[in-house]
Residue, then its C-alpha position, 0 to 999 in steps of 0.5 A: x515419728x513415733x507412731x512411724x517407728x512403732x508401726x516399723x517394730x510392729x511389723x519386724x516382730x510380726x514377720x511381715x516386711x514392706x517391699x517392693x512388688x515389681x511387674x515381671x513378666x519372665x515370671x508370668x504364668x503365660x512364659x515356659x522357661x527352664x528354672x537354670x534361666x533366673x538370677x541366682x536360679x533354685x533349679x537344682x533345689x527345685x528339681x530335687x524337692x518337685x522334679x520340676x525343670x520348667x516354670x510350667x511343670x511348677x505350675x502344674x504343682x503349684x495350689x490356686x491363687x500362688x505365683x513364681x516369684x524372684x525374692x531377694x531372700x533366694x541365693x542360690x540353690x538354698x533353703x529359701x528356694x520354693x519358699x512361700x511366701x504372702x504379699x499384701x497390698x496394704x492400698x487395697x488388701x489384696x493378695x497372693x501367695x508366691x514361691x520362690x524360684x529366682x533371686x531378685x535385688x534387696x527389697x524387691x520382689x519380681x511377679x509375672x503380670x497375673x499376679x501384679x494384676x490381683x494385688x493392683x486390683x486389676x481383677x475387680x471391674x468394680x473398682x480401678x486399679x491403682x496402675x493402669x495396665x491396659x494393653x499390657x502396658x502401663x501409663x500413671x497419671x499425676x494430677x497437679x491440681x495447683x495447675x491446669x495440665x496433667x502429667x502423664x509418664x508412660x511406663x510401657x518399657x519399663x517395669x511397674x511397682x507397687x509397696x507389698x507386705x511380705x511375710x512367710x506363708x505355709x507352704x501348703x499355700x503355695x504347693x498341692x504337692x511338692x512332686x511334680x509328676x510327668x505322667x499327670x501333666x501329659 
């Protein structure tokens, strides 16, 4: 119990929160959507600090390897709005950088599919994944050794989750720039 409770301390004082990283694909790359569309919406801080009014025209400023992110430390247009931040799987010691453009519910983070699938691994053939997400669906398997059956949840509906680090990054990790600019992206 001590050790626990020391580990606990150790990460608060570091700056480093363990949270819940859930699959979301309204924040995936892939998906153009105006920044008015999320929960508790960064749009009028977003637009003034980049210009950007979409999640593609974000993209298009944000650095390699960041992602679009619902934290549950946005409300509304506040300072934490394009806020970066790193998440840490500490299974395998993956990672990714993520700005903030949405609100999601107290200890949750929500993450578009590419960067759920860098943090599970999904990116190294060497190894597998902690979660199965082929064919965009996902299925755990829970082996129940004592008995010859398995048991095996299908999770294509709902959302996938797995425990992340999170601390505040630089937001150089997350941004080239902080301006998106409509004549570069044409």
């Amino acid at each position: 119990m001590i050790n626990l409770i020391a580990c606990t301390t150790l990460l608060l004082a570091a700056g480093v929160t363990a949270t819940t990283m859930t699959r979301d694909n309204t924040y995936s790359n892939s998906e153009n959507r105006n920044l008015t569309s999320f929960r508790l919406s960064c749009y009028n801080y977003l637009y003034n600090q980049t210009g950007a009014q979409t999640t593609q025209q974000l993209n298009t400023i944000l650095a390699p390897g960041a992602y679009v992110a619902g934290t549950p430390f946005v409300e509304g247009n506040s300072t934490e709005c394009g806020r970066c931040y790193r998440a840490r799987n500490p299974k395998n010691n993956k990672g990714i950088y993520i700005a903030a453009i949405g609100a999601s519910e107290t200890g949750v983070v929500r993450v578009g599919k590419e960067g759920f699938a860098i943090v599970n691994n999904q990116t190294n053939s060497d190894s597998e994944p902690l979660v199965d997400l082929s064919n965009d669906s996902a299925s755990l398997i829970v082996d129940l050794s004592d008995d010859p059956a398995s048991i095996i949840v299908d999770l294509s509906d709902g959302p996938v989750s797995l425990i992340v680090y999170l601390s505040k990054a630089p937001d150089s990790k997350c941004f080239t720039e902080r301006r998106y600019d409509p004549e570069s992206a044409v």
